[in-house]
Residue, then its C-alpha position, 0 to 999 in steps of 0.5 A: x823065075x827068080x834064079x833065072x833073073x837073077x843069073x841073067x843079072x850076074x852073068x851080064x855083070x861078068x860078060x859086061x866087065x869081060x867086054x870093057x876088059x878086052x876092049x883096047x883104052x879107056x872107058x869112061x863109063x859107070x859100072x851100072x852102065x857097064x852091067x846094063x850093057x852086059x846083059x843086053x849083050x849076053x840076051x842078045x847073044x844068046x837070042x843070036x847063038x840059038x837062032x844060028x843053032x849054037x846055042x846049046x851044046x854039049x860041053x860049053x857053049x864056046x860059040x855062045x859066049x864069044x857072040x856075046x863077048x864080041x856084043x859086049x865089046x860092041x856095046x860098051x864101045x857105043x856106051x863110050x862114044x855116047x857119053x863122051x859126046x855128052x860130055x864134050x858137049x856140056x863143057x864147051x865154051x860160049x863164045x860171046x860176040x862183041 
């Protein structure tokens, strides 16, 4: 149970930093945000490889892992978008009328 946790932790840190690597420019999002979005991405995939029937292979499961790179990219590209839209929304000035 705790192995089980404990790699679905680490394996969504790397699918997470994979997904913000491949993705083209810069995110500007935390490395925790960046870990949660990995391992929703990798559940995720793994919940759609085993629907599709590709979840366990013999050898690496190469289909597995791109559905949940694919997810990754996905997921820290909304992350992205979300807290610019956050943070272009706290900086904007008041406008005063005279």
């Amino acid at each position: 149970m705790i192995g089980t946790i404990l790699w679905g932790i680490i394996g969504g840190a790397i699918v997470g930093y994979l997904g913000r690597l491949l993705l083209p420019g810069r995110q500007n999002i935390s490395a925790l945000t960046t870990v949660l979005v990995g391992i929703l991405a990798a559940t995720l995939g793994g919940i759609i490889a085993d629907w599709l029937g590709v979840g366990e292979t013999r050898g690496i499961d190469w289909i597995r892992h791109i559905i949940q790179l694919a997810l990754a990219m996905f997921f820290v590209w909304l992350a992205a978008r979300m807290s610019a839209k956050r943070h272009t929304q706290a900086v904007q000035p008041r406008r005063t009328t005279p």
